[in-house]
Structures are given as structure tokens and as C-alpha cells.
N, C-alpha and C positions, 0 to 999 in steps of 0.2 A: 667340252669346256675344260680349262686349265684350273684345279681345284690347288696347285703347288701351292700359289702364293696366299690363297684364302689361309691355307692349312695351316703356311709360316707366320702369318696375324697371329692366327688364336696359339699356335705354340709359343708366339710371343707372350700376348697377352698371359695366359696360362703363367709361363716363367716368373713378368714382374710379380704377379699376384703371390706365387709359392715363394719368389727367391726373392721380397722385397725387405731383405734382411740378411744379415751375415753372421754365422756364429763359427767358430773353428779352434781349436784343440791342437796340442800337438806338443813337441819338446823341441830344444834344441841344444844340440852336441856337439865336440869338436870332429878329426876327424879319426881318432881314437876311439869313440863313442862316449868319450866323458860328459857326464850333463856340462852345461854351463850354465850358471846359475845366477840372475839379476841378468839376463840377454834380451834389448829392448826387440819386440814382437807388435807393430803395426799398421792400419790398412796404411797402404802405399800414398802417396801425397795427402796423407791426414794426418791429424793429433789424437787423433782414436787408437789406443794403444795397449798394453801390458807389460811387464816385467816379468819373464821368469822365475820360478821360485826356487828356491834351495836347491832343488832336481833335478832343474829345467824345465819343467811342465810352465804350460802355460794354458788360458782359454779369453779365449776373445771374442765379443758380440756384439754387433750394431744391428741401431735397427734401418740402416741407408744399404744397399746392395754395392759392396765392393769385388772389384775383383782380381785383385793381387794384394800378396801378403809379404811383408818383409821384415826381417830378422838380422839384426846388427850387435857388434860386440867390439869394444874394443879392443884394438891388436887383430881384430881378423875381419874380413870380407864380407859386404853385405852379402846376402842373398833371399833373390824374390821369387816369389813360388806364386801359380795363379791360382785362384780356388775355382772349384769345378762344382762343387757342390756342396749345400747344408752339412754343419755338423763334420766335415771335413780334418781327418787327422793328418798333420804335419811332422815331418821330421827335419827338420833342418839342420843341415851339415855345415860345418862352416871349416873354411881356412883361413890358415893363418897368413896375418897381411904382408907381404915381404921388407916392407916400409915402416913396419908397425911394429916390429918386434922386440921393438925394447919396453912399447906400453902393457904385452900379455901377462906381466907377473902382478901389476900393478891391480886391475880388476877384480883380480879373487882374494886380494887380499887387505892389507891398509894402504890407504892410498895416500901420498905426501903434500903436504897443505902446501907446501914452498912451490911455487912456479905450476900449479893447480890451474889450468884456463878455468875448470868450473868454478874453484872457490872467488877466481880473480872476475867471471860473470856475475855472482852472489854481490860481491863486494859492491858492484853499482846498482843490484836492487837492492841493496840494502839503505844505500847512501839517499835512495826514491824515493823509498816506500812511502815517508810520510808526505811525500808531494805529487802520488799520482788517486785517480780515482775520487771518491766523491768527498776526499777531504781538499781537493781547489776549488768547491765551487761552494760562495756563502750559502746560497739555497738551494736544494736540488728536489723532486717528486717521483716517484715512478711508480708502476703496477706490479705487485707480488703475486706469483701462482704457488702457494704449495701442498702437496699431496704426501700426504703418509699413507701407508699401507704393511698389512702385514699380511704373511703368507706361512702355512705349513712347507715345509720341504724336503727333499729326499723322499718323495712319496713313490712306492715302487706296488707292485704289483702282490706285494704279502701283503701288505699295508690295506690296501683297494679292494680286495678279495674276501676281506675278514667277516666276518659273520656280525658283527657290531654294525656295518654299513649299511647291511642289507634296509632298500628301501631309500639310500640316501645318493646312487649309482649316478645322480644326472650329477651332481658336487665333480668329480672326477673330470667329467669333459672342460673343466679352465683351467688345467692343471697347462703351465707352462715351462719354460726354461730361463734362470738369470742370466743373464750378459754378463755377469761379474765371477761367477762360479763355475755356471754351465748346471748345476741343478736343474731339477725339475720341481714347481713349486706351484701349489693350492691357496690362493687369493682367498685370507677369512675375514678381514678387512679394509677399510677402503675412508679415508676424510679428505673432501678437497676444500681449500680457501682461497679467497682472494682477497687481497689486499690492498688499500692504498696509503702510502708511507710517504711520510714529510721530512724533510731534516732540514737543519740550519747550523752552520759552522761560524761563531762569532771566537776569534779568537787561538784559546786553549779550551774551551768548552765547544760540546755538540746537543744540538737537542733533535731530540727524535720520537715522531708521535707517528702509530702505526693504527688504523683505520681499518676492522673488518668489514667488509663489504660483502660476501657471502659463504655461504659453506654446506657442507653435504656431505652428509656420512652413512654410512651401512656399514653393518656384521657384525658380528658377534660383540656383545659388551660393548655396547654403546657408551655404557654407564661406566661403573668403577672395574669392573673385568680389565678391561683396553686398557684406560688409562693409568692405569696403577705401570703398566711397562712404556706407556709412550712417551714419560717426561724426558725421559734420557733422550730422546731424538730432539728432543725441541731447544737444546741446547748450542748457542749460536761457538762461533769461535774466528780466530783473524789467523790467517796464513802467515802471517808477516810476525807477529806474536813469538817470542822464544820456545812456550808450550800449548798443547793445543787442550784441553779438558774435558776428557767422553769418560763419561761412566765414575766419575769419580776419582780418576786417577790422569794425571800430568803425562801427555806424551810429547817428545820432545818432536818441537817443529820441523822436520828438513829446510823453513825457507828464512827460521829467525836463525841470529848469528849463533845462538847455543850450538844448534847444530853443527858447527865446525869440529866440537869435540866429541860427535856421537857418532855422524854420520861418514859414511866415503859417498865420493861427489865425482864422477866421470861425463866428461863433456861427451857425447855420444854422437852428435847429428845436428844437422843443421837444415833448417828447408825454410819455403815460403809459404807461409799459415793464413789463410784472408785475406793474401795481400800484403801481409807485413812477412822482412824474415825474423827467424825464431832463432833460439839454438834450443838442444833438448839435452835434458841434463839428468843422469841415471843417477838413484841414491841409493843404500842400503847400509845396513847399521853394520855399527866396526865390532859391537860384543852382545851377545846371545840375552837373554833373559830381563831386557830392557824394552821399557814403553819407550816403544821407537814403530817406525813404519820403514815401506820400503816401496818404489816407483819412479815413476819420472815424473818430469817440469820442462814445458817451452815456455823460453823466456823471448818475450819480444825485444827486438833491437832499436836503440832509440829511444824509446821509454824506458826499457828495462825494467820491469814487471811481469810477474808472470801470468802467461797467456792461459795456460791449461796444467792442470797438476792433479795427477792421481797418486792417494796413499793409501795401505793396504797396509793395517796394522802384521807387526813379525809374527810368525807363527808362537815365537816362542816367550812373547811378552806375559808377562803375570797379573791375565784376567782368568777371571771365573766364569762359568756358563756362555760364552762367546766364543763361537770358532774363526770366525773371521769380523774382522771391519775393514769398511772399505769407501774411503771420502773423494770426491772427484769436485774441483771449483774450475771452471772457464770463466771469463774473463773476454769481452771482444775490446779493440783497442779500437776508438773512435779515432784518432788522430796521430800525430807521434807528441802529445804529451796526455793525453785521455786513455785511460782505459777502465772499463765499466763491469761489473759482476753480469754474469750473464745466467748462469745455470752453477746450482750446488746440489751434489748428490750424495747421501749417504745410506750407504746398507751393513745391519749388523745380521750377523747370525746368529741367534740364539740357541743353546742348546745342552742337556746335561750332561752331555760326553763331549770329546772333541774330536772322538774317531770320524772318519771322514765320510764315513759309512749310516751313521746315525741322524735321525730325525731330528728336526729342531724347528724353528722360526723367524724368518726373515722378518726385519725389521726397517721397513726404509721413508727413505725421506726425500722429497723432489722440490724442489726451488727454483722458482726462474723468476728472473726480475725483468723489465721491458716498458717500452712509453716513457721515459725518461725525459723529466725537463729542467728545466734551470732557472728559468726565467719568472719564475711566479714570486716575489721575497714575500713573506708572511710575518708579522708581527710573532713577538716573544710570547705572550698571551697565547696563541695558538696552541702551541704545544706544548701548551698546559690543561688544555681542556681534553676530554673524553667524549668518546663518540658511543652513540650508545650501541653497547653490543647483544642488546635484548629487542631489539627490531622485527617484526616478524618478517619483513622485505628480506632480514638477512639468510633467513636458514627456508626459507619459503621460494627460491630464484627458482625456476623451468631451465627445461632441458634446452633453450634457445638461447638463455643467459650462460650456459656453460660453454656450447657450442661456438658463442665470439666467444669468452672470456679463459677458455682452457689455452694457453700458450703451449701446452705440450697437450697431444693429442693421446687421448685413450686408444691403450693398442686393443685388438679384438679381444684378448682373455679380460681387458679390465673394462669394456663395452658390456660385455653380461655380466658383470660380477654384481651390481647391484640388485639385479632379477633373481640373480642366482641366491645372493646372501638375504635378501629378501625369504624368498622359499626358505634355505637351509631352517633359520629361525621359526620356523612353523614344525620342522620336524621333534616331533619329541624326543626320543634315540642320543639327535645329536648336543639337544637342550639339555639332555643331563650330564654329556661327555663334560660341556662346555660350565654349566652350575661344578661338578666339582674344581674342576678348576680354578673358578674364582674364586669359590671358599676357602681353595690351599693359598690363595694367593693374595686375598683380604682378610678374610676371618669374617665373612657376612656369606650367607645363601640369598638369593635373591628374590624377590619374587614381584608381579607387577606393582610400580611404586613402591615398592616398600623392602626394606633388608632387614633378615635378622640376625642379630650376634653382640656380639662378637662372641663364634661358637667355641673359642679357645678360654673364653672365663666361663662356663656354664659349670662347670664342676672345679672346686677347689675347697681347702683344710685349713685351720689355723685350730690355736690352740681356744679359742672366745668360742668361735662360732662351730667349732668341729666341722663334719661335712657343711659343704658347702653348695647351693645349686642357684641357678644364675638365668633370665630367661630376657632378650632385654632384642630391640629393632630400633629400624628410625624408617621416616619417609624416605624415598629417594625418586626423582622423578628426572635427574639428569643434572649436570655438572652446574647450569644457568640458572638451580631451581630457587626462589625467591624466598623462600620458608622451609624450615626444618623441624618435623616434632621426633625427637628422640627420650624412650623411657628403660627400665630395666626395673626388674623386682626379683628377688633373693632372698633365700630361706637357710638360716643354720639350725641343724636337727639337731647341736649341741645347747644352745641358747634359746632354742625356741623360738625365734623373734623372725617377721618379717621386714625387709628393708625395702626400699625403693630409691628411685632418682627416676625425674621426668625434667625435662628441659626445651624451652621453645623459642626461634629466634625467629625475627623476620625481615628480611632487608626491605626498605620502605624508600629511599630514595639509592639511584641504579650510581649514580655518577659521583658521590659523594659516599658510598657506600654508607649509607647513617642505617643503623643496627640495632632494634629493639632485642632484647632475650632475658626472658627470666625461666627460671628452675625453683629446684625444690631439694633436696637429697635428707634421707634419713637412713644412716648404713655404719660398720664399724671402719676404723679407717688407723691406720700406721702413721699416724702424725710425727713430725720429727725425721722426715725423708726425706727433706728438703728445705731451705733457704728461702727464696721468695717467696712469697705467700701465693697460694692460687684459690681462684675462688669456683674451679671449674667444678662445679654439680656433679657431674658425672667420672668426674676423675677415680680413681683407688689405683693407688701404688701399688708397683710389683713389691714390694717390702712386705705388705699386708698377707701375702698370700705364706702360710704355713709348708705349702708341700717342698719348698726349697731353701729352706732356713736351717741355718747351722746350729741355732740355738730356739730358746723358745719362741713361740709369736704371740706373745699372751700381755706385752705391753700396748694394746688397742685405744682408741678412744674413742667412744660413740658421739658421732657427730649429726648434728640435726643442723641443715645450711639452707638458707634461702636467699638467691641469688636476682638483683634484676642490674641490668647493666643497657646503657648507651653508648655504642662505637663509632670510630667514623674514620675517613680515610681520604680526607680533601685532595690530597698529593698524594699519586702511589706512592706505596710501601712507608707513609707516616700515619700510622696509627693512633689513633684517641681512644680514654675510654672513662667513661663516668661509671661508678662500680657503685650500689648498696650491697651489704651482705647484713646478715642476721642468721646468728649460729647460737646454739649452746652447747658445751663442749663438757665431755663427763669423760672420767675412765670407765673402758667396756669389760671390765676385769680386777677383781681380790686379787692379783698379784702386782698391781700399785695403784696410787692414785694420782687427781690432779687436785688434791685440795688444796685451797686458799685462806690465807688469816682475813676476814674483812676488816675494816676501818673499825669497826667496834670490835675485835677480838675476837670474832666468833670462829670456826671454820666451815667454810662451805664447801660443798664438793661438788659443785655443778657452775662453769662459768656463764654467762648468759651475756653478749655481746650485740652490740648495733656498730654500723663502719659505713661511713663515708670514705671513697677513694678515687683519684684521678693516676691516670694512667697513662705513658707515650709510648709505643714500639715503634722505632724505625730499622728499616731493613732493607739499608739500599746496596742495588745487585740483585735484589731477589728478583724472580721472573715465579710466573703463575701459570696455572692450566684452572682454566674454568672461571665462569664471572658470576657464581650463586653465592647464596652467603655462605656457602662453605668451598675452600678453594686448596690447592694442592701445590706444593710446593714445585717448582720442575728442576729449579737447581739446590746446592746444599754450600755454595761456599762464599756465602753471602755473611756480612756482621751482621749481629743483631743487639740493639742496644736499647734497655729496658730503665724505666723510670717509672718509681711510681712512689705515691702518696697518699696514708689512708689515716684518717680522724677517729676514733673511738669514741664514742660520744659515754659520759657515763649516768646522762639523767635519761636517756632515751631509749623508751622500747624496754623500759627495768635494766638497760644495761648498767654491768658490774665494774668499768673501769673504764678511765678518762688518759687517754694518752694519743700520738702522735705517734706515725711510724710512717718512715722514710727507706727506699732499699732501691738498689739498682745495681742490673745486670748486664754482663757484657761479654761476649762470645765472639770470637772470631778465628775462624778457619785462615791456615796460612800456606802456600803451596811454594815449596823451595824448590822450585825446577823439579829435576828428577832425584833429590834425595826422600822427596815423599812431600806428608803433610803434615803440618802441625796446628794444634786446636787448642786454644787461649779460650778461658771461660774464669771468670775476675765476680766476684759478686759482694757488694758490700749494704751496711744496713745500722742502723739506728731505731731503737724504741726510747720516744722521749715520753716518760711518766712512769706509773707501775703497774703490772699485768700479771694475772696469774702464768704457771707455765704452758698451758696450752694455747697462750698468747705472745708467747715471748720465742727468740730466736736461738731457735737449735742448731745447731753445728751437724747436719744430718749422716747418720751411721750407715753401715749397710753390716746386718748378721744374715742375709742371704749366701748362695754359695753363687752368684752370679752378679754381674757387675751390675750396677744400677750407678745410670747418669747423673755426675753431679753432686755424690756422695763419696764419704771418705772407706774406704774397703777394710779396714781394722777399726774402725771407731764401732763402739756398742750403741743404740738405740739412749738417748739423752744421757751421755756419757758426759757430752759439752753443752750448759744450757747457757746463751750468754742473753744480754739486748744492746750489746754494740758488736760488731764482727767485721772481718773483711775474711773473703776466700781466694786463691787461687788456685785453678788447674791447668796444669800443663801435662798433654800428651803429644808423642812424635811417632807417625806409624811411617817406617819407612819405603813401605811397599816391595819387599823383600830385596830390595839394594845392596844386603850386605847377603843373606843367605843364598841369593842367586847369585854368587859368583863360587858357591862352592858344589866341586863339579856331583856329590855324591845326597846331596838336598837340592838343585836346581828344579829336577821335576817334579819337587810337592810342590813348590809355588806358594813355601812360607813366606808368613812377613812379618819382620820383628816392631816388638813395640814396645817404646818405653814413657814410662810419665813420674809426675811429682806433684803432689798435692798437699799444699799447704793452711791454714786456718789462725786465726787470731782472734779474741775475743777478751770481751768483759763482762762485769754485771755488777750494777750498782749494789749498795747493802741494802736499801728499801726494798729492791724485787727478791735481796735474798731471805730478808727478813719474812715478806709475805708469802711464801713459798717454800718454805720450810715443813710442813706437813707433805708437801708432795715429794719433795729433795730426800726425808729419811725415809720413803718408801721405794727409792727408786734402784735396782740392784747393782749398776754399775758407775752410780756417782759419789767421786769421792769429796765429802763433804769441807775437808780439810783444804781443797782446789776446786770450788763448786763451778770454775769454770778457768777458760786459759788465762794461767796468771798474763799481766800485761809485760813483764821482760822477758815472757819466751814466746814461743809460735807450736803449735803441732802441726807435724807433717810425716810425710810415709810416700813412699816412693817402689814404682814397680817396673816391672818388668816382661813382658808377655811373649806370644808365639799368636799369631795370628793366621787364618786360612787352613787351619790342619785339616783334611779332608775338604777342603771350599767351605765348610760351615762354622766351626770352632774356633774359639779363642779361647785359650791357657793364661792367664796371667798372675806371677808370685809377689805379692806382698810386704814389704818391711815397713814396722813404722820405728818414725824416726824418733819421740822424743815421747814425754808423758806413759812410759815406760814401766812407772809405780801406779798406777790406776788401779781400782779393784780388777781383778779378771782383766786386765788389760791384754790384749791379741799383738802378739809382738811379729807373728808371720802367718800370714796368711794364703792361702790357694782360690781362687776363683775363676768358673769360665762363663762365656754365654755363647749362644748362637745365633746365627746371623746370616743371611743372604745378601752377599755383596758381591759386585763385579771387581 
């Protein structure tokens, strides 16, 4: 019997099974051996591709079995190399094109905008963009898949071996390889969803209502662990757009027109991509230490849009903890004037070195859009209603619902990863790796339903309360949880006295968000740190805390609050809120008071207050993670615009005075391309009647040696006591634009900042009249200016360093005017720290 061709089956079979994937490494050179660097490297008749980097290295991985590899440059000669096998290192040699020698100086360096075929292909997607894709059609639906996932990485055989694992060895066997790095990476989480997404194009307006239909998650920190780092992923963004916005910081687009002046743009290749032909179009940044990226784009012909486009943030852009990013968008083109999102991929590497060598954490994101129709039109109404996302159908779907509904197929390491992450979470070992790290990373320990903390206030000093100790949790049962009870109680071994705050909210209707919650709080508190009035139970200023104070902290008020409130949220991000409060309000210290003259002469030293108030926030742009009554912000450069209205009653409840008070806020983040960001925060306000001072509006100080938001950095604690005001701040961080161009500071990855903050106020003579017992106790108010005359303004203006070591900010101080003040602070030094990308 002839066993040959049995034998060549299964060596077959065998093959597809081992080699139904391609991954391959390699550099490519001239024929000197000089790198060449930005040299496109992809499978042969695909758009599966890479760039070179600065070196010439490159790595490439699909998961289709290709088997030729090709490497192109301009001014020199393809060459295609076959791959033999996994993992396969490449050297590609290239010459120079005999035809082409006038383009090789062009590539490695700036390249000329004037008679550019690339920029002159840009030029008609640009002229497109806004008439191709799902902006021609008034209504369109389709199905959304996407999956987040994170992973340890760089995990090698020191790592695996350690004495800490022992016990935990099966973890090890999912360890796989990126497609984008060529890593080797430990799957520690895993959320897939699915969606179904409406829009409607009337116009210059879009409306868009996005539908969960299921979802499924394992590993670790399910709860606030995970998603304290996964909002940044969930942040959407347009190709077509001048800049693109990850992490906080503007990167300038290769495909919006900005890029003309960032990027070099080489036409490199041409093929035929699904059918349609392409051109592909190589990019890389013209100057070092700029949010910029670097890759290619096939632009389809005809349409003129782009088909496929990967970007792979510069190595040498100025982020923190990120060693690489890396965004990939395809596009299939239905027709020659259609073309539709197909798949968006994003992976970040997290990590707190950038050597290449070090551990970190993959961050990624998978999107694929599909089912796409057109023909359904739906009323305006529609996509105003809310679908509910507390369904038990939703988070409850079998392994038979994912099986149709995964449009991208679980490869085998992410097939066991739920089993796996399953188990891990029973290991105790790994439970505790995992507990610290969420507490460095929220400031709660966890434990089942329930957190406690915040383990960073449990011990602190002032001069009232002397030591300080602090013991305080809340429930937590998951991001959707309908109810919250959160309490904390504190003892000062100076004072004597125990304090508490308990607070309990409950969301009662899911679609309208309508929000019952009342509190309690009895504690000493640093009033005069702020401008809008809050009524948050649980709040205490960093002001309050003694151990970082430049001066004394011994101006407290002992405050007793009872809070019940009604919210509601008809229309995303427009807030309502119906507010009672009942406070009385005393000073918590013989080194001032808050007494008041009453209506008969007398002086009291105890306010006693009742408050009716209506409330609006809106904050459109915001985007959320989570649908419980407590929800997480996922972006930060959203306005926010605040209104509110509260009545003083003065016969009700024994309350001590009858007035009106009006006050609203306004904040908005501005992002000027790539000279940075700028943040506008405007707050103005009105007390109409008379109010002792712990009722009236302070001009808020900061005597900390650390910036506190919202405050003036040289004003003393009720230096300015006014009841009419207007504030302004402005600051501009320019995300090191100017220090990254000089060559001997580029690798700290400063960033400078500056701002100016301004204030204006008054105060009738009746409120100064009744408050005159408190005013000559107070040690920095000058009586003879009890507050800013009305033909000047105070203001102070600074100056900073931002990123010193990735944690610190420096900033110096001047102020501008009110110069003769008691003990007036004419310059001042402040820093704080910070985790920012």
C-alpha cells in the first residue's frame, strides 16, 4: 500500500493548523547596510502592512497564512522575499532604482508640498470627505462588535519562574504574541459587546442612538480596578478631523489638511485592493517631539477615501507611561461613491519605563461594524428615547448568542481566557498582587460588595483637630449598581470630638435617571475654598487638611449639613436637581469667628440655616462608562455649564436669614491643534438680602503649598468676603511645544504652563454692617477694603513646568494688584502631583 499521499494529507493538514497565521520581523537596508527608515513592508497583494521605524526594524502579523513578503522604498526597488516559516527574520536589501534617482534624497528627509502626487491625492479626499460614508444617506442601522481587552506583556521566563507564582503555572499557558509588536502577552482581561446603532442625517445635524444588546466580561477588576484605565479606550475619534484626541493630548491627523504642515507624505504604491485600485501613501513626521504618528494609507480611486490606514504614534512624542500606540481603521468601499467603516483597532502599551525591554500592559480595542442598512427611516422621537441597559437578556446571552453574533472570531488564547480568568480570581496569591494595585490606583481596598477608603484620608493634621484619623467605605456591587450607601467617621485627638458623614442615593426610574439621596455630615471643614456653593455630604477640601499648609489651618468651621436632593436626567447630559440643605454653621476655633449682629442687636455665634434650591448641569460631549447612579466620566474636554438657585427661608426650621442666591458656572476645555490646551473656567454669583459670613461669597484662597482647583494661589483664606462676584480663570498647558524643541530638555518631556486669574467683587453696607464681629476677628482682612473695591479687579498670574519626572508640576506665582493687604503674599511657589499621560 502506497502511505505517500496519506502522509502529504496530514503534513498538509498539520501545516494549515500550525501556519494558519503569519508573523515576521526583520529590517530593511540599503545596499551599504544603512537602515532605511519609514520603508513600506507588506503581505504581497494585501493592505496588511507596516512601516519601518527610525532603524529599519519592522514586525508584521496576520492572522490569514501569507506567503510572500514585500518591501518597497522610494527611489529604490521592490523586493519580495517568500516566508518559509513562523516568526521568520528578514533582511531586505534594496537598490537603488535607476529611474528613480532623483526621488532618494526626498524620503529621508522634508519632502516638497509643490508638485507632491501624495499631497495632490490628499487634496481630492479632502474635497470628499464630507460626501462619502454614512453622511449620504438620511438613515442608515448597522450591528457593532466590540471587544476590549487587556493583557500583561513582555512576560519572559524570570517573570514565570518567580516564587510569587508558584501555584498559579496553568496562567502561563495563554501567554501569546501581538501582531503589532511581536510581544509576548498574558490575557488578564476580556469585555465583549454588541450593539445596535441608529443614525439619522437631517441637514447640518446628526442624531445617533446606540442600543446595547449584549455583553460579557471576565478578569480581574471587573469593578473599579479595570475601569478606572479603560475610559481612555472608549474614546471615539474621525480620520478625516485636523486632530485626533487619545489620552488627553491632540495628535495631529495624517489625513486632515493640518497635516500638510507636520507630516512628509510619499506616494509609494499602487495595487488592486477588493477590487477597487488603491494608491498607498507613506507618512512620517517632519520634527521630533510632536504628537504626530507615522504609517501608511490606501486611498481608493474614484471615491477617494481612505480604504485602510494604520498609525503608530512617534516614538518620541511627549506621553507618559505609553510605549507605543497603535490605531488601524479599514473601510470596504460598497461602490465607486460608498464606502463604509469596517473594523477599528486600537492598541496602547502601557508601562512605567519605555525601555523596550520592560513589562507593561496592553491595552486594546476591537470594533467591527456589519449588517448595514439604509432603508428603515425612523421618526425624530426615536433617538431620543433610551433603551434599557439594565436588561437581564443583556448581560445573561449563552455561548450560542456569541457564537452567531462575534463578527470577529475568538482566536485560541482568547477561547480559554474566560476559564482561565475565571480560575485566576479564586487564587488567593494572585488576589492580593491584584488588591494592591487597585488601591494604588483608586484609593479603596476591595472587598466582596463593599470598598473601603479612601485609604489616602485615614490619617491627617490641622491645627483644630490635631491628629487626625479617618475610617470610611461605600457599597459597590458593579458599575450598573442602582443604590449606593456610603459613610465615614473621624476622630481628632486634639479636639476631642467624633465626626461622621453617611450618605444614600437610590436610582428609581433607569431611563430618566430620577435620583433620590439624602445625607447627613457632622465634621470640621475649610469653608471659603470655593465659589459655588456645594452641598456634597461627604465632600472636605484639600484646603482643610493641615499637613500641607504654608500657614496656619486653624481658620475651620464646624459644620453640621443635612442634605436630601432630587435629580433627573430626561436628555443625556441635562441635568436637574431639586436640593434641601439644613446646616448650622459655627467657627471650629478661638482664633476667629463667624459671629453675626441679629436684627435686634444682639451677637450670635452660631448660623442656623434652611435652603431651598433648583439646579441645571449640562454637559454636552460628555460620553460615560457605566449606567448606575454613579457613573465615570470617559472623556474630559467636554463644557460644563452650571445654574443654580437657592431661597433661604428665614422663618423656617429656626432659620437665621432670608435671602436669595443665584450663581453659575462655566468651564470649558479648548484644544488649539497642536499648540496644547486651554481651560476657561468663568464663575459668577449674586446674594440678594443679608447673610452672616459663613453664608456669603468668598473669593476662595489657597494657604496650601499645592494647587487646589479653582482658587486663587496668593489670596489668604477670607482675605476677599464679597455677595456679588464674577471670576475668571484662564490657563494654557502647552504640552511641551516650546521645551521640546530644545535639543538639551527634549528628553524630560517638560511642558510649560501658564495662566491668569482674575476676580471682582462687592458687598453691600448691610452685610458689612452685620458682620462686623466676624470681619475684626478675621487676620487677613483689611477692614478699610472689606472686599474688591468695584473700580479695580484682583488678579495674579503664573507660570509653571509641568511633567518634571512624569509626576510634578512647579508653578511661580505673582499677584497682580491689592498689594497693601494685611500680610498680602506678593509671590508665591506651589506644586502638586499628578498621573497624566
Amino acid at each position: 500500500m502506497n502511505y505517500k499521499p496519506l502522509i502529504n494529507i496530514i503534513f498538509l493538514l498539520i501545516t494549515i493548523v500550525v501556519f494558519s497565521q503569519s508573523k515576521v520581523k526583520g529590517i530593511v537596508v540599503d545596499i551599504d547596510g544603512n537602515p532605511l527608515p519609514f520603508a513600506s513592508v507588506i503581505f504581497k497583494n494585501t493592505t496588511e502592512g507596516t512601516v519601518s521605524d527610525e532603524n529599519g526594524s519592522f514586525y508584521l502579523s496576520s492572522p490569514k497564512t501569507h506567503t510572500e513578503l514585500q518591501a518597497s522604498y522610494v527611489g529604490f526597488d521592490k523586493v519580495i522575499l517568500r516566508i518559509e516559516k513562523q516568526n521568520q527574520y528578514f533582511k531586505f536589501v534594496l537598490k537603488e532604482s535607476a529611474d528613480q534617482l532623483q526621488t532618494v534624497t526626498i524620503v529621508t528627509g522634508r519632502v516638497p508640498k509643490k508638485g507632491n502626487p501624495a499631497i495632490a491625492l490628499l487634496e481630492k479626499v479632502w474635497a470628499r470627505e464630507k460626501s462619502n460614508g454614512l453622511r449620504m444617506f438620511p438613515n442608515y442601522q448597522y450591528e457593532k462588535y466590540e471587544k476590549i481587552q487587556f493583557d500583561l506583556n513582555n512576560i519572559d521566563s524570570s517573570f514565570t519562574e518567580q516564587k510569587i507564582f508558584k501555584g498559579m503555572e496553568f496562567v502561563f499557558k495563554q501567554i501569546d504574541t501581538s501582531r503589532v509588536s511581536g510581544k509576548n502577552f498574558l490575557p488578564v482581561y476580556i469585555n465583549e459587546s454588541v450593539y445596535n446603532v441608529y443614525g439619522k442625517n437631517e441637514g447640518n445635524k446628526e442624531f445617533v442612538r446606540q442600543d446595547l444588546v449584549a455583553n460579557k466580561n471576565s478578569g480581574i477588576g471587573a469593578g473599579e480596578g479595570v475601569t478606572t484605565y479603560i475610559k481612555d479606550l472608549y474614546v471615539d475619534y474621525d480620520i478625516y478631523d485636523d486632530y485626533i484626541r487619545l489620552f488627553g493630548k491632540s495628535f495631529t491627523s495624517p489625513v486632515g489638511k493640518a497635516g500638510v504642515n507636520t507630516y512628509n507624505y510619499v506616494l509609494a504604491d499602487s495595487a488592486t485592493i477588493s477590487g477597487k485600485w488603491c494608491y498607498n501613501i507613506i507618512y512620517y513626521p517632519i520634527r521630533k517631539n510632536e504628537l504626530t504618528f507615522k504609517g501608511d494609507m490606501w486611498i481608493a480611486d474614484t471615491v477617494f477615501a481612505v480604504k485602510d490606514i494604520s498609525m503608530q504614534v512617534s516614538k518620541s512624542a511627549n506621553l507618559n507611561w505609553i510605549k507605543e500606540v497603535y490605531l488601524e481603521r479599514d473601510y470596504k468601499v460598497e461602490n465607486d461613491s460608498v464606502i463604509l467603516p469596517e473594523k477599528d483597532y486600537m492598541m496602547a502599551d502601557f508601562s512605567l519605563r519605555k525601555k523596550k525591554s520592560s513589562m507593561g500592559v496592553f491595552g486594546k480595542r476591537t470594533t467591527y461594524f456589519d449588517s448595514y442598512s439604509f432603508n428603515n427611516p425612523k421618526k425624530e422621537s426615536f433617538y431620543k428615547e433610551k433603551s434599557d441597559v439594565f436588561a437581564d437578556s443583556i448581560y445573561n446571552a449563552g455561548d450560542s448568542y456569541w457564537k452567531t453574533h462575534r463578527i470577529e472570531r475568538l482566536d485560541k488564547n482568547e477561547q480559554g481566557i474566560y476559564s482561565m480568568l475565571d480560575t485566576l480570581k479564586t487564587v488567593p496569591k494572585f488576589k492580593r498582587i491584584y488588591n494592591l494595585g487597585v488601591i494604588l490606583a483608586t484609593g479603596y481596598v476591595e472587598f466582596p460588595n463593599f470598598d473601603y477608603g479612601p485609604v489616602f484620608s485615614t490619617f491627617d493634621y490641622n491645627d483644630v483637630e490635631g491628629v487626625r484619623i479617618r475610617v470610611g467605605g461605600r457599597t459597590y456591587f458593579g458599575v450598573n449598581d442602582m443604590w449606593r450607601l456610603q459613610g465615614y467617621t473621624a476622630y481628632g485627638f486634639k479636639d476631642q470630638r467624633v465626626k461622621y458623614g453617611v450618605f444614600y442615593k437610590y436610582m428609581f426610574d433607569k431611563q430618566k435617571r430620577l435620583i433620590f439621596g439624602i445625607g447627613r455630615r457632622d465634621d470640621v471643614e475649610q469653608t471659603g475654598a470655593g465659589l459655588t456653593t456645594s452641598n456634597d455630604v461627604l465632600g472636605r477640601s484639600f484646603a482643610t487638611s493641615g499637613l500641607f499648609s504654608s500657614g496656619a489651618s486653624n481658620l475651620l468651621t464646624d459644620v453640621k449639613l443635612t442634605n436630601v436632593f432630587f435629580s433627573a436626567e430626561p436628555v443625556d447630559n441635562i441635568n436637574f436637581e431639586i436640593n434641601f440643605a439644613q446646616r448650622s454653621l459655627k467657627s471650629a476655633s478661638p482664633a476667629f469667628n463667624l459671629s453675626y449682629v441679629d436684627e435686634f442687636g444682639n451677637i450670635q455665634n452660631e448660623t442656623q440655616q434652611t435652603e431651598l434650591g433648583f439646579a441645571i448641569k449640562y454637559t454636552p460631549g460628555r460620553k460615560i462608562f457605566g449606567n448606575g447612579v454613579e457613573r465615570k466620566n470617559v472623556n474630559d474636554n467636554f463644557p460644563v455649564f452650571y445654574l443654580s438657585y437657592a431661597n433661604g427661608f428665614g422663618a423656617l426650621f429656626n432659620s437665621d436669614f432670608d435671602y436669595q442666591k443665584l450663581q453659575m458656572y462655566y468651564k470649558q476645555p479648548f484644544y488649539i491643534g497642536s499648540i496644547g490646551r486651554t481651560t476657561t473656567t468663568i464663575e459668577v454669583g449674586k446674594t440678594f438680602g443679608e447673610a452672616s459670613l459663613a453664608l456669603l461669597n468668598i473669593v476662595p484662597g489657597n494657604q496650601s503649598f499645592f494647587n487646589i482647583q479653582n482658587t486663587f494661589g496668593l489670596l489668604n483664606y477670607y482675605e476677599f468676603v464679597t455677595d456679588t462676584y464674577a471670576s475668571l480663570h484662564l490657563e494654557h498647558n502647552f504640552n511641551g511645544r516650546i521645551l521640546g524643541k530644545i535639543p538639551f530638555l527634549r528628553k524630560l518631556n517638560l511642558r510649560e504652563v501658564v495662566g491668569v486669574k482674575g476676580a471682582y467683587g462687592t458687598i453691600t453696607q448691610a452685610n458689612i454692617d452685620r458682620n462686623i464681629p466676624a470681619f475684626q476677628s478675621l487676620p487677613f482682612l483689611n477692614l478699610d477694603a472689606k472686599t474688591i473695591a468695584p473700580s479695580q479687579v484682583y488678579y495674579e498670574y503664573n507660570a509653571g513646568i509641568d511633567n518634571i519626572l512624569k509626576v510634578f508640576r512647579l508653578d511661580f506665582y505673582w499677584r497682580g494688584s491689592y498689594l497693601d493687604h494685611p500680610n498680602a503674599n506678593k509671590f508665591g511657589i506651589k506644586g502638586s502631583f499628578g498621573f497624566t499621560f
